[in-house]
C-alpha positions as CSV (number, residue, x, y, z in Angstrom):
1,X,7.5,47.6,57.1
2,X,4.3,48.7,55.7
3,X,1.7,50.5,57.7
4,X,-2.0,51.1,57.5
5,X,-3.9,54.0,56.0
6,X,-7.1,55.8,57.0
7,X,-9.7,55.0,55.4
8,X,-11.0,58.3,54.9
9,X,-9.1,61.4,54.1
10,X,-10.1,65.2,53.1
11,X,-8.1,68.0,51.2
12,X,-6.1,69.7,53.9
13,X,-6.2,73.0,51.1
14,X,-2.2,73.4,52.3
15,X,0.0,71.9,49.3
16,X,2.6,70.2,51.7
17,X,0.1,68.5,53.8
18,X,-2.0,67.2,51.2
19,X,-5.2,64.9,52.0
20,X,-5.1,64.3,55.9
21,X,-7.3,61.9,57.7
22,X,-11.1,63.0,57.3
23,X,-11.1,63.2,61.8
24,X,-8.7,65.6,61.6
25,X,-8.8,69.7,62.0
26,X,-6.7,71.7,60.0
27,X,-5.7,74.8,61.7
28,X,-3.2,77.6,62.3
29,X,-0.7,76.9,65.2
30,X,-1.8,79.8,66.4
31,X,-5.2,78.5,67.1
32,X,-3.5,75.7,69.1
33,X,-1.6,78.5,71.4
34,X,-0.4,82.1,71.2
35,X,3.1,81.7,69.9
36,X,5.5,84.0,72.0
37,X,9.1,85.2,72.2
38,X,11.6,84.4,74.8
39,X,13.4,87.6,76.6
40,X,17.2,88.0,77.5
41,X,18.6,90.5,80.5
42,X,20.7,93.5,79.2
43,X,23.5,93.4,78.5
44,X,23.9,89.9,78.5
45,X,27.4,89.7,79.7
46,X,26.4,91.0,82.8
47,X,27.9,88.6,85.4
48,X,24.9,90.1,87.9
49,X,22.5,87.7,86.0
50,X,24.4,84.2,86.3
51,X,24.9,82.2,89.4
52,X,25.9,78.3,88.9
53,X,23.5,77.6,91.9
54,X,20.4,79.4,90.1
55,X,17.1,77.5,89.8
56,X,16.6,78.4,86.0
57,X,18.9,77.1,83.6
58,X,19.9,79.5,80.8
59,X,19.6,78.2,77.4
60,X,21.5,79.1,74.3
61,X,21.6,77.9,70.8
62,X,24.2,75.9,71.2
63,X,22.5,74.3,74.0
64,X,19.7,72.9,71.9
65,X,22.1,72.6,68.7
66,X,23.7,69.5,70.9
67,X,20.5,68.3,72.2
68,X,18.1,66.1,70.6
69,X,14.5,65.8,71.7
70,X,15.1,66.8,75.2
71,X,16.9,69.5,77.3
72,X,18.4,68.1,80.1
73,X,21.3,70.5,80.9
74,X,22.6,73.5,79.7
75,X,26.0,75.5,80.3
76,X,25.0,78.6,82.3
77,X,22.7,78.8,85.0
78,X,20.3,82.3,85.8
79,X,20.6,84.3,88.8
80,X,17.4,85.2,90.4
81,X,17.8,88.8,89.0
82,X,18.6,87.3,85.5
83,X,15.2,84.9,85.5
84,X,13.3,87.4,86.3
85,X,14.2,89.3,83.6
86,X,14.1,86.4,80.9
87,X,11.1,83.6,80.2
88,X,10.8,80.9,82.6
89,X,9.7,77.3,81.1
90,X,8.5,74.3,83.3
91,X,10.0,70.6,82.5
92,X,7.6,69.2,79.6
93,X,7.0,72.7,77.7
94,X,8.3,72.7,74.0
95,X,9.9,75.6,72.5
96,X,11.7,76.2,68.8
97,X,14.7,78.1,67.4
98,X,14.4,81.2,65.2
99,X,18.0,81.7,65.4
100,X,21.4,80.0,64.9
101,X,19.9,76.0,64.3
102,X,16.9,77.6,62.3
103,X,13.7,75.1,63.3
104,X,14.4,73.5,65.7
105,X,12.3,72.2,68.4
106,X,13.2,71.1,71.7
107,X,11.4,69.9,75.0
108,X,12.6,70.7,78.2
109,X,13.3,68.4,81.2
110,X,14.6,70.9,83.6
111,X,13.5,74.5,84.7
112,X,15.1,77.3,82.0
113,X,15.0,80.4,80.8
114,X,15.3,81.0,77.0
115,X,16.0,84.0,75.0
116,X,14.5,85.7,72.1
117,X,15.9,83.2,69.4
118,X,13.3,80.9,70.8
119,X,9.7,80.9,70.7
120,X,7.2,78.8,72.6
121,X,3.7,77.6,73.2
122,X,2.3,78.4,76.5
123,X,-1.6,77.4,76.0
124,X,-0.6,73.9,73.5
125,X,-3.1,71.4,75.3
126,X,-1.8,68.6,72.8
127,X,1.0,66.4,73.5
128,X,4.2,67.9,73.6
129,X,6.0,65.2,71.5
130,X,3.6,65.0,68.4
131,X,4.3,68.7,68.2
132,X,8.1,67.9,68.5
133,X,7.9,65.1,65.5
134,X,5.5,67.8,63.2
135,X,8.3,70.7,63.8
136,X,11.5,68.0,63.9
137,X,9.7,66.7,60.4
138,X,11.2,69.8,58.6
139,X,7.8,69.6,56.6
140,X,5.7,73.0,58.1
141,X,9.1,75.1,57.4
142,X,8.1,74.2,53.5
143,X,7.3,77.9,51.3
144,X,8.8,79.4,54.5
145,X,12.7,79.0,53.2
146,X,15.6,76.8,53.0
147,X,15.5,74.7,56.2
148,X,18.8,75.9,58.4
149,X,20.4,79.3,58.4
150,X,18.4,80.8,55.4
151,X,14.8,79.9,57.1
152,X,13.2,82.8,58.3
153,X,10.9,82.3,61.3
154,X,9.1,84.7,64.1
155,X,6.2,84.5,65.9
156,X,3.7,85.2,63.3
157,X,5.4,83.1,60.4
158,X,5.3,79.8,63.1
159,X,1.9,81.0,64.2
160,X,1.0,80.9,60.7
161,X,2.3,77.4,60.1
162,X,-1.6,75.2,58.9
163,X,-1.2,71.7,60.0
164,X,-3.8,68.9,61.2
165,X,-4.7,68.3,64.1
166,X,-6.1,65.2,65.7
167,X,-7.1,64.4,69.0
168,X,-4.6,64.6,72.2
169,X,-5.5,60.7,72.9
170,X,-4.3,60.2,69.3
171,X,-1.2,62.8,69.0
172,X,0.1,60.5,72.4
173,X,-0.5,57.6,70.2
174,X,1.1,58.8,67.5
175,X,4.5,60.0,69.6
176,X,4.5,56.7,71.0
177,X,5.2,55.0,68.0
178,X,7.2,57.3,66.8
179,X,9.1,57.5,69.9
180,X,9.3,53.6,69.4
181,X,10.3,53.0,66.0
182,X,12.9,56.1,65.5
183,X,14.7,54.5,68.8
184,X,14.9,51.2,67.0
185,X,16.5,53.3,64.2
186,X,18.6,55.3,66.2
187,X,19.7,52.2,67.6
188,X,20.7,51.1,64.7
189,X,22.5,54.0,62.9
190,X,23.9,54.5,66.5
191,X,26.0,50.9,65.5
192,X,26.3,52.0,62.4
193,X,28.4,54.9,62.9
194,X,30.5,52.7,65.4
195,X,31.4,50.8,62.5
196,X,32.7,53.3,60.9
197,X,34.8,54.4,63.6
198,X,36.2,51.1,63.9
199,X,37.0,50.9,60.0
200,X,38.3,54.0,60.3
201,X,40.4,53.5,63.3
202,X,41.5,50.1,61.4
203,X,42.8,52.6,58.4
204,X,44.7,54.5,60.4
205,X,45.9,51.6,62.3
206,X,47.3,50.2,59.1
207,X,48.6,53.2,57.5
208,X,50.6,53.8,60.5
209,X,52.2,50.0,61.3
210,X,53.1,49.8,57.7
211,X,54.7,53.3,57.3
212,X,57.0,52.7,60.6
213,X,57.4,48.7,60.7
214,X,57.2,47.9,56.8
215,X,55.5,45.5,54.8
216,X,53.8,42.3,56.4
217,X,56.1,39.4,55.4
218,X,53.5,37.7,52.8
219,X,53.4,40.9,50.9
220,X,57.1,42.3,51.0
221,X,57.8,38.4,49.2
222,X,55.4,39.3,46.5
223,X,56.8,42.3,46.2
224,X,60.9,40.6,45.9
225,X,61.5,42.2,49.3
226,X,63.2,40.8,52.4
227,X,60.4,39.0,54.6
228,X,62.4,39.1,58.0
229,X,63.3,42.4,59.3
230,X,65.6,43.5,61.4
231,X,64.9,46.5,63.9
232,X,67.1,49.6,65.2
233,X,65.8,52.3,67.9
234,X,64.6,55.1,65.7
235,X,66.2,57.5,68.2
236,X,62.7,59.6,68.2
237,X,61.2,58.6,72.1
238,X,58.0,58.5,71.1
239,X,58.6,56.4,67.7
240,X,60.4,53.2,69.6
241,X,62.5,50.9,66.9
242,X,62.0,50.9,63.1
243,X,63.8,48.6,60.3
244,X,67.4,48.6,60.6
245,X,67.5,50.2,56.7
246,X,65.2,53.0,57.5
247,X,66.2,56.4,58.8
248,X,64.4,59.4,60.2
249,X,64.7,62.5,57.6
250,X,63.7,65.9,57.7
251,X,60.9,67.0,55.2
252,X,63.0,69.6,53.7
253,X,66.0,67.1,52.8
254,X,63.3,64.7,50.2
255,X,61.7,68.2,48.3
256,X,62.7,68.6,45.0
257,X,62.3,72.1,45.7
258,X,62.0,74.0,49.2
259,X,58.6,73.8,50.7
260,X,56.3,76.8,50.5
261,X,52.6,78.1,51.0
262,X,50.1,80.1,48.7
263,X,50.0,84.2,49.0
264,X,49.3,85.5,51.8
265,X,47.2,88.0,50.4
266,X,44.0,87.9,49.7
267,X,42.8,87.5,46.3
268,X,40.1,89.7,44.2
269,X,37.3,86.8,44.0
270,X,36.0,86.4,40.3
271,X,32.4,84.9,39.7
272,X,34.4,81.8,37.4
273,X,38.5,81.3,36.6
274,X,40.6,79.8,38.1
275,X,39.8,77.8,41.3
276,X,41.8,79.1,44.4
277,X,41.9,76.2,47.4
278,X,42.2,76.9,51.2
279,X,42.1,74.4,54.3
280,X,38.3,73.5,54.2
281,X,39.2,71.9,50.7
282,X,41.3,69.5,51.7
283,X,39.7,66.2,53.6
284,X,39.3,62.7,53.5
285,X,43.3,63.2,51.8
286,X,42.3,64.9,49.2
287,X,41.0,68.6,48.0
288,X,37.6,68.6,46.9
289,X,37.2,71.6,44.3
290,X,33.3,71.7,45.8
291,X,34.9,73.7,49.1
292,X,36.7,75.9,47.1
293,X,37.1,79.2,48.8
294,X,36.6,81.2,45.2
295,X,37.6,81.5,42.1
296,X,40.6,83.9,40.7
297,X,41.0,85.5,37.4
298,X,43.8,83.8,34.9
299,X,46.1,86.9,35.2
300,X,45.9,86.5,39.2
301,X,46.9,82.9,38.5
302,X,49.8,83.5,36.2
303,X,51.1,86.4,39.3
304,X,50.6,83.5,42.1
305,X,52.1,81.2,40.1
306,X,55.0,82.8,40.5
307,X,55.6,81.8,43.7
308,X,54.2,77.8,43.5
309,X,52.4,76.1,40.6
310,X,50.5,72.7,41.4
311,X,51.8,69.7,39.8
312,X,50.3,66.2,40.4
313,X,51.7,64.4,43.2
314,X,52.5,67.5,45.5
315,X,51.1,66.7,49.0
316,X,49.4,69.7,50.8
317,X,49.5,70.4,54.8
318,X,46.9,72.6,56.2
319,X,49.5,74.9,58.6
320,X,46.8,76.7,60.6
321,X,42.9,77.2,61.3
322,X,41.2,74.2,62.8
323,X,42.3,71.2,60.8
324,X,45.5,72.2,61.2
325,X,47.5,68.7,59.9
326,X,45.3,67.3,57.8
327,X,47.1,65.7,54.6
328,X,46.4,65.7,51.0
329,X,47.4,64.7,47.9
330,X,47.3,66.5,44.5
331,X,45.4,64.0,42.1
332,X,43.7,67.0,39.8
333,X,44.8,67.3,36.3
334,X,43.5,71.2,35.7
335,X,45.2,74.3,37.3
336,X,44.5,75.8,41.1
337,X,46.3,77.7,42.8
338,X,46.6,77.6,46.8
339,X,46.3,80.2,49.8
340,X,48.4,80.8,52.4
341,X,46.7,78.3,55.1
342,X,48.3,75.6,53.0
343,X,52.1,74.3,52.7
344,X,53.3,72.1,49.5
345,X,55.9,69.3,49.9
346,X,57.3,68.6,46.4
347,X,59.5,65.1,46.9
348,X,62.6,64.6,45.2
349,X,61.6,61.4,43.4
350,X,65.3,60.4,43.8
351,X,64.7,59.8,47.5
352,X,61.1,60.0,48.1
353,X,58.1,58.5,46.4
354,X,54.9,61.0,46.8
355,X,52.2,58.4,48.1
356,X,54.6,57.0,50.4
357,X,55.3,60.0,51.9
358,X,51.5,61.2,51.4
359,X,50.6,58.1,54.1
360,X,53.6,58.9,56.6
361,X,52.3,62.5,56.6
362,X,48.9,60.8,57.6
363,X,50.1,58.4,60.1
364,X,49.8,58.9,64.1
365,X,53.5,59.3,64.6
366,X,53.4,62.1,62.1
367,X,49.6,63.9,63.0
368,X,51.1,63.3,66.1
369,X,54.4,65.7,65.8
370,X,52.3,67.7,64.0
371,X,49.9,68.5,67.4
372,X,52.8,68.7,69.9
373,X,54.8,71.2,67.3
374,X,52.1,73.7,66.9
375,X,51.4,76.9,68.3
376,X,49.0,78.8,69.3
377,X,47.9,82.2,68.7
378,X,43.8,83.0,68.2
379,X,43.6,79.5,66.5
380,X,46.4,76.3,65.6
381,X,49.3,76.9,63.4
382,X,52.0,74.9,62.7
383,X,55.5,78.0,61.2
384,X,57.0,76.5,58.4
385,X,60.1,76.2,59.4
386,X,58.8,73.8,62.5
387,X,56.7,71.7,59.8
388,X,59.9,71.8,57.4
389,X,62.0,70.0,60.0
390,X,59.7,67.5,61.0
391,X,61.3,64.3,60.9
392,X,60.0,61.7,58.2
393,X,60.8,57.7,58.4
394,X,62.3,56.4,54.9
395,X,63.2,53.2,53.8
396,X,64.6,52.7,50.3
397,X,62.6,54.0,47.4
398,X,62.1,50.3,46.0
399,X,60.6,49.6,49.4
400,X,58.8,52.9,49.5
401,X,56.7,51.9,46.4
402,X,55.9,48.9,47.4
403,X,54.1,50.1,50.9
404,X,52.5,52.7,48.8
405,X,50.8,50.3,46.7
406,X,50.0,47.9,49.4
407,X,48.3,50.8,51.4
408,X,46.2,52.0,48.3
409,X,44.9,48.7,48.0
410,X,44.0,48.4,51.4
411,X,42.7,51.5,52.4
412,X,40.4,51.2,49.0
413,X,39.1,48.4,50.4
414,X,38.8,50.4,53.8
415,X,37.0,53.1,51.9
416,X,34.5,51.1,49.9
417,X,32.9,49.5,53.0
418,X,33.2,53.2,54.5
419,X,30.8,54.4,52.0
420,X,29.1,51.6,52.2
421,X,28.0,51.8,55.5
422,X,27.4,55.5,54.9
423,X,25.1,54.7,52.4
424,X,22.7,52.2,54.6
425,X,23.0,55.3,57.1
426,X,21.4,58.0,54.8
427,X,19.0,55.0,53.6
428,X,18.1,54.4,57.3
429,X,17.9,58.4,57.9
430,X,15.6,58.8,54.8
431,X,13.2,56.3,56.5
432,X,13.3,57.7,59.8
433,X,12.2,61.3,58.3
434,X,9.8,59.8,56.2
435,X,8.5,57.9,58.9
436,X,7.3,60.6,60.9
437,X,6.4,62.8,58.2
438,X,3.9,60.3,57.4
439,X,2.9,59.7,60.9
440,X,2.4,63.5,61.8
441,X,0.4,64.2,58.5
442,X,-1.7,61.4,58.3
443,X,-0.6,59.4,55.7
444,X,-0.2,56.3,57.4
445,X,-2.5,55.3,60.4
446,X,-0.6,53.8,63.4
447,X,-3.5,54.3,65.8
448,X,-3.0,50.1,67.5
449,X,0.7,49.7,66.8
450,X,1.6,50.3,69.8
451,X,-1.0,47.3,71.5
C-alpha cells in the first residue's frame, strides 16, 4: 500500500528524524511534560504494603514485559499504606520502562502504582497513543544505545529525546490509523503464528506415529518392507500396542559405549579455541555453535576429552536447567566438547541406527517419560541413571533406516514451509515498524485515511 506525503517538509536538525512535515514543532519531550520517576515502598517485601483488595494495582516489569499497548491487570495489588508511598497513575496515562524491558511504553487501563524503573508524563496534553507509537517505534532511543538491556534511559536522557510534534487533532488521527492498520497486521501474523503451531504440532504428530506404529503401508513397500502389521501390547500403560517385531529397550542396552555427560567443572573461558556447548545450544534438534557458552583452550580439550570426545551421529539430552529433554543430534564435522547439563547416547550401530533413535528420543512417548522421570531440586533434572533406563521402542535395524529416512524427508518438508512462514512474519513485522515510524515522523501523511 502506498501512502501520501506532505507536501511540505523542513529539517528537523535531529539526524534520526530527518525532514518532518513543515506544520510540525520540533521539541524536547520535556517541553511536552516534566518527565518523572515512579517511587517504590521500603523494603519492598514488606507484606504491610500489599492487599489483593487494594485500589492501586502494583506494576512490575514483568507486568508490562507481557503487556502490549495496554495495562489491564497486573499480579500484586497496593495496600493503602503501600500507594501512598509509591506513584499513583489514572487509566489513560502512559508511562515507559528504564529497567528490565529497556523502552518500553505502556498505557494504563486500570488505577496503579509504578515503581522507579518507570517514568511518566503527567502534564502530556497530546494523545496518549501517538506518544505510545513514537516510543513503541524504537526510533527516539537512536544515539541513546542498543535498544533492550544495554539502552540507558532516566529522566533527563527521555526528557531529552527531540521529536516533532503536530497537533493533538492530528496525533488522534495519526493513532487511529495506526491503531487500524497494525491490528490488520496483527491479525494477520496472529494466523500466522497458528500456522506454525499447527505445522509444528503436525511434525511431532508424525515423528511420534511413525516411531511407535511404523511405516505407512505405501512407504514400507517402497522401502521392501511388510505393508500389513501386526500389533502386540507394548507392556508400557501409557504406550498402548506397537508392531508385534518391536520391543521396548532400555537406552543403555543400544550404546556402543555407556552413556555419559561433559565435566562438571567449570572451564577457564578462552577469548577463541575450542568451542565448549551447554543446554541453550541445543534446539530445533540440533546444537547451534552461535549459543555457545565459551570457548576452551586446546589443552583443556585434549583433558575433557578424556572423559567423552564428540563423534558425528552422537545424540545429546539436555539432563537439567529449563529445557530439560530437548534432543539433538551431532551433525558438526570440527571438535567441541560438552558440559555437564548435557548426556551423550552413542548407539551400537549393531542394534540401533542414530537418526532413528534421534526421532524416538523426540517423540511424545519419549519427551513424555522424560517429564514424569525428572526431579526436582531449584530447577528440572533428569539423574543419569533414570534417563539411562528409559525404555526405547526398536524394530529391526533394516526397518529402523527406513523410518529414519522417511521422517527426514518429511519433517524437511515440515521445516521448509516452517521457515517459510517465518519469513512472511518478519516481512509482515518489518512493515508494521516501518509503518509507524513513518507515521509518527512524518514521512507519510495519513491525515483522511481514516474517512
Amino acid at each position: 500500500m502506498r501512502f501520501a506525503t506532505y507536501p511540505h517538509t523542513k529539517p528537523s536538525g535531529v539526524e534520526w528524524l530527518g525532514q518532518v512535515p513543515e506544520h510540525w514543532v520540533v521539541k524536547a519531550i520535556k517541553w511536552e511534560s516534566p518527565v518523572l520517576r515512579g517511587a517504590s515502598p521500603r523494603p519492598i517485601d514488606n507484606p504491610i504494603y500489599f492487599d489483593d483488595e487494594g485500589r492501586y494495582a502494583w506494576v512490575r516489569i514483568s507486568d508490562v514485559t507481557a503487556a502490549g499497548m495496554y495495562l489491564t491487570a497486573t499480579e500484586q495489588k497496593l495496600s493503602e499504606l503501600g500507594s501512598s508511598l509509591s506513584v499513583k497513575l489514572e487509566p489513560g496515562a502512559l508511562f515507559l520502562s528504564i529497567a528490565g524491558s529497556v523502552g518500553k511504553p505502556c498505557i494504563t487501563r486500570i488505577k496503579c502504582c509504578i515503581h522507579d524503573g518507570f517514568v511518566f508524563f503527567p502534564q502530556f496534553k497530546g494523545d496518549a497513543k501517538f506518544l505510545y507509537y513514537l516510543f513503541a517505534s524504537g526510533e527516539p532511543y537512536r544515539g541513546l544505545g542498543k535498544l533492550g538491556t544495554q539502552l540507558n534511559l532516566n529522566t533527563d536522557t527521555v526528557g531529552s529525546i527531540v521529536a516533532g510534534f503536530p497537533s493533538t487533532a492530528e496525533q488522534q488521527e495519526i493513532a487511529e490509523f495506526l491503531d487500524r492498520e497494525t491490528g490488520r497486521v496483527d491479525l494477520l501474523l496472529g494466523k500466522k503464528r497458528e500456522l506454525i503451531e499447527r505445522l509444528q504440532e503436525k511434525r511431532t504428530a508424525l515423528i511420534s506415529s511413525t516411531v511407535t506404529r511404523g511405516l505407512p503401508p505405501a512407504v514400507a513397500r517402497a522401502a521392501g518392507l511388510p505393508e500389513s502389521l501386526t500389533f502386540k501390547p507394548s507392556g508400557l500403560d501409557w504406550l498402548g500396542d506397537i508392531p508385534t517385531h518391536w520391543k521396548a529397550t532400555p537406552l543403555k542396552h543400544v550404546v556402543a559405549t555407556p552413556i555419559t555427560d561433559g565435566p562438571h567443572t567449570t572451564p577457564d573461558f578462552v577469548p577463541e579455541g575450542i568451542p565448549f556447548v551447554s543446554a541453550e545450544a541445543v534446539w530445533g534438534g540440533r546444537l547451534h555453535l552461535e549459543a555457545i557458552r565459551g570457548f576452551i583452550s586446546p589443552e583443556d580439550h585434549a583433558e575433557y576429552s578424556r572423559k567423552y570426545a564428540p563423534q558425528k551421529g552422537d545424540i545429546y539430552v539436555v539432563k537439567s536447567g529449563s529445557t530439560t529433554g530437548k534432543i539433538a543430534i551431532n551433525d558438526l564435522v570440527q571438535d567441541f566438547n560438552i558440559w555437564s547439563p548435557l548426556a551423550a547416547i552413542r548407539c551400537d550401530k549393531k542394534l540401533a541406527y542414530s537418526r532413528f533413535v534421534f526421532f524416538a528420543l523426540s517423540s511424545d512417548y519419549f519427551q513424555g517419560l522424560v517429564q514424569v522421570s525428572w526431579s526436582f531440586g531449584t530447577q528440572p533434572n533428569i539423574g543419569m541413571e533414570v534417563l539411562e533406563n528409559l525404555p526405547v521402542i526398536l524394530p529391526p535395524i533394516p526397518e529402523q533406516a527406513a523410518i529414519a529416512a522417511y521422517l527426514d524427508k518429511e519433517t524437511e518438508k515440515l521445516d521448509g514451509l516452517v521457515t517459510t512462514v517465518e519469513q512472511a512474519i518478519e516481512r509482515l513485522q518489518e512493515y508494521r515498524t516501518a509503518l509507524i515510524t513513518s507515521s509518527v515522523t512524518g514521512k507519510i501523511d495519513v491525515r483522511g485515511a481514516n474517512e
